[in-house]
N, C-alpha and C positions, 0 to 999 in steps of 0.2 A: 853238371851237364848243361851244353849250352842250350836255350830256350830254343832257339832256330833248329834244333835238332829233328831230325825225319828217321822215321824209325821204319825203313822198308824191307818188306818179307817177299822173299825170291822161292819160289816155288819149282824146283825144276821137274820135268816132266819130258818123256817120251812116246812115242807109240811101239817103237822097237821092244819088245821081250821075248824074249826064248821059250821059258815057263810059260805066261801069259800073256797073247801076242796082245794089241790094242787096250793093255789092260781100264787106264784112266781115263777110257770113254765108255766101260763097259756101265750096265744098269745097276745100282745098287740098293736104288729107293723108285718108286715109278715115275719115270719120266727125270728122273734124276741119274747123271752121268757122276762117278767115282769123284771124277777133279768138280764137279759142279757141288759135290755132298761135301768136298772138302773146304773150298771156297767159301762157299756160306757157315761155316764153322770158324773158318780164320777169320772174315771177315769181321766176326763178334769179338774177337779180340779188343780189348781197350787199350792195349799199347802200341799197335799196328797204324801206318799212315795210309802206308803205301802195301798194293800186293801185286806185284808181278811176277807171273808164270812163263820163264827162259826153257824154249824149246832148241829143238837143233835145227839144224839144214838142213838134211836129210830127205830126200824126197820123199819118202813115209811118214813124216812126220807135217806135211801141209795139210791131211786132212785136221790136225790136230786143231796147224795155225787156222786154219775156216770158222774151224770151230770156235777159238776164241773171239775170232772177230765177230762171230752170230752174236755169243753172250754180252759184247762188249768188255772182255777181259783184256786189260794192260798187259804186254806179254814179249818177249824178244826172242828175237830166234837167232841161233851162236855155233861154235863149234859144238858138233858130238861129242869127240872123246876127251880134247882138251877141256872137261868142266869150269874148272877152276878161271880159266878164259872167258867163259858162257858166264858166268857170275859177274865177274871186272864187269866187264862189257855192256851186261843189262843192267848193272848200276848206273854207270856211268852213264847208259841210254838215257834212262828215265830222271836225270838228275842229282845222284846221290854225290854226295859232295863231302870232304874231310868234316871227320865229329860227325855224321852220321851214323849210324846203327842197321847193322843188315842183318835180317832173322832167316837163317835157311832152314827151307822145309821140304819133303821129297812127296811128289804127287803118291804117293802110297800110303797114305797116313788120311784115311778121310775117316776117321773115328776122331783124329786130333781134337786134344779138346783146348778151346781157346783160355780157361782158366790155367791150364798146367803152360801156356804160350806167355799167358801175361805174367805167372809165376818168376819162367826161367827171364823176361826181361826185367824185370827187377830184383831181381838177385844178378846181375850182370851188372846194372846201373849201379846198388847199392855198395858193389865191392869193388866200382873201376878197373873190371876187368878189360882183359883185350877181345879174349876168350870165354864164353862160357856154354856150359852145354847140360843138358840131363840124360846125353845118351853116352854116357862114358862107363868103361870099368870100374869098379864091379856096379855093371846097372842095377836100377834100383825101381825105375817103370817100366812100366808092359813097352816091347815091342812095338810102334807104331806109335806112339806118343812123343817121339823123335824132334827135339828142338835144338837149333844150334843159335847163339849171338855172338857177333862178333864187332868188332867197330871198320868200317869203311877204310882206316886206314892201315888194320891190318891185315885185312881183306889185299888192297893195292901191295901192301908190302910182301905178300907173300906170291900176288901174280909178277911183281917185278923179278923175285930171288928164286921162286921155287923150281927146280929144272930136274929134280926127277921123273920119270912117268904116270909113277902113282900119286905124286904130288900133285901134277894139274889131272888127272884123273879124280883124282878125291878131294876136294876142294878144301876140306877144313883137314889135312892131312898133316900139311905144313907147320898150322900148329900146333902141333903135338911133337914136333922133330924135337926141342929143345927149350925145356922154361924159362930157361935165361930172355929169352929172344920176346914172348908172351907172357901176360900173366893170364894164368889160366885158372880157371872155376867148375866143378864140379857141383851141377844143384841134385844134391838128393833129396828123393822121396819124402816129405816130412810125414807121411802118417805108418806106410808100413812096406817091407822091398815089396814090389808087385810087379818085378819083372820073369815070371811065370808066365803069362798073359801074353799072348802072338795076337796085335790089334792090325796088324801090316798087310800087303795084298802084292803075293809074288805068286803063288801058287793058287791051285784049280781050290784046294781045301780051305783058302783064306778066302778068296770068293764067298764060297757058301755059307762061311762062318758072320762074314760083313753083312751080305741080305742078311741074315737072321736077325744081325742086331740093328739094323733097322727097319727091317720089318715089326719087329716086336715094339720097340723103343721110341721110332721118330714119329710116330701117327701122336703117342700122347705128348711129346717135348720135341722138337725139330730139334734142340740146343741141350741133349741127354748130354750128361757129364759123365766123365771116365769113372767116376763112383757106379754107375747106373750101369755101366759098359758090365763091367764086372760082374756087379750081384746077379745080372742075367747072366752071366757065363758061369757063374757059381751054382745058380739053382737050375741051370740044365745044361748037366755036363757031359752030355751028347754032342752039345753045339760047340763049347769049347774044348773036345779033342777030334773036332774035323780039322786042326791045323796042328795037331801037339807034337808030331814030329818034326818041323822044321826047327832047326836051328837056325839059333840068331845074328843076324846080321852075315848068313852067306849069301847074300846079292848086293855085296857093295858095288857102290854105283852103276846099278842096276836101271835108275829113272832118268 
C-alpha cells in the first residue's frame, strides 16, 4: 500500500424517510443529534483520514446542509437517487485520488463501533482486496455495524460502466455483479455470528431501542463498544425486542 495513501469514509445521509422522517437529526444522547452520535464514534477510528457526509440536493435536505456547516462537518451535496453518482463526486470533491481507500457508511449506524471499522480496513488492506465488506451473506454482525471498503478505483470503475438503476442506486451493487471483475472479501465475525442483533434506525422501534442504549451506556463510556451494545441488550430483553420484528436490510438505500 502506497504511503501517500488517504483512507476517506463517506457517510451518506438524508433527511427524506417515509418510516422515520428527519431521522439523523433526531435526539439520541442530550443535545446530541443521531449523525452528531455517529461522527464522533467514526471519528475514533485509527484508520480513517478523512470523513465526509454526501447529502442530496433536494430541497429537504438543506436544513441538513446548515446543519453541517454549524458543526463544521466536511460534507457534499449530489444526486439523490443516482448514489453511486453522490459517492464519485464527493470523492473526487474532497481530493480522493487513484490508490486511495473509500470506507462507506450509512447515517443510520450511530451505534457503529470504530474497532469493528478499523477491523474490516485491515482485513481489506491485508488481503488486496478491491472489495471488502462485513455486511455480506450469510451475516455474521448485528445489523447496523454496517462497513463497506473499497479502493477509489473501483469505486471510479464502476460509476464509469454501471448503467443499471439499481446499480447507481446502490452504490456497492456493482461489485457484486461478477468476481471476475473484483476481488472481493467477506470479513467475518471472529468471535461468534451476532447478526441477531437490529443496532440500525429506520423505524419508530429502533429509535427507542438507540436512546436506551445510550442512555444507559454513553454517561459511563462515550466510546462503549459493540461488546457492551449487546450484553445490555442481553440482560434487558425488553429493550432488545422493541425492534425484533424488522427484517434485515428491507430499506435499502433508504439514507
Amino acid at each position: 500500500m502506497s504511503k501517500n495513501q488517504t483512507v476517506v469514509a463517506i457517510i451518506q445521509a438524508r433527511m427524506s424517510s417515509t418510516r422515520l422522517p428527519d431521522k439523523v437529526l433526531l435526539d439520541i444522547a442530550p443535545g446530541k443529534t443521531v449523525l452528531a452520535c455517529m461522527l464522533e464514534r467514526v471519528s475514533k477510528s485509527k484508520g480513517i483520514d478523512k470523513i465526509i457526509v454526501a447529502t442530496t440536493e433536494n430541497p429537504n435536505d438543506q436544513t441538513l446542509v446548515e446543519y453541517l456547516k454549524t458543526i463544521g462537518q466536511p460534507y457534499f451535496v449530489g444526486d439523490e437517487n443516482d448514489v453511486l453518482d453522490r459517492y464519485y463526486q464527493a470523492a473526487i470533491a474532497h481530493g480522493t485520488k487513484t490508490g486511495d481507500i473509500i470506507v462507506r457508511m450509512t447515517s443510520d449506524c450511530p451505534l457503529i463501533d470504530p474497532r469493528v471499522v478499523d477491523e474490516t480496513i485491515r482485513f481489506y488492506k491485508d488481503n488486496d482486496f478491491d472489495y471488502a465488506s462485513n455486511n455480506l451473506e450469510p451475516y455474521t454482525f448485528p445489523d447496523g455495524m454496517d462497513v463497506e471498503v473499497f479502493s477509489f478505483d473501483a469505486l471510479e470503475k464502476a460509476w464509469k460502466e454501471a448503467t443499471k438503476p439499481s446499480h447507481r442506486e446502490h452504490v456497492t451493487f456493482y461489485f457484486w455483479k461478477d468476481p471476475r471483475i473484483f476481488k472481493i472479501g467477506q470479513y467475518v465475525n471472529q468471535k461468534q455470528n451476532q447478526a441477531g442483533y437490529r443496532l440500525t434506525l429506520d423505524y419508530p422501534g429502533d429509535y427507542e431501542l438507540l436512546k436506551a442504549v445510550y442512555r444507559a451506556l454513553y454517561p459511563r463510556d462515550p466510546l462503549f463498544t459493540m461488546r457492551d451494545i449487546l450484553t445490555f441488550l442481553d440482560t434487558n430483553p425488553d429493550v432488545k425486542k422493541l425492534n425484533a420484528e424488522v427484517e434485515r436490510n428491507v430499506s435499502w438505500g433508504s439514507a
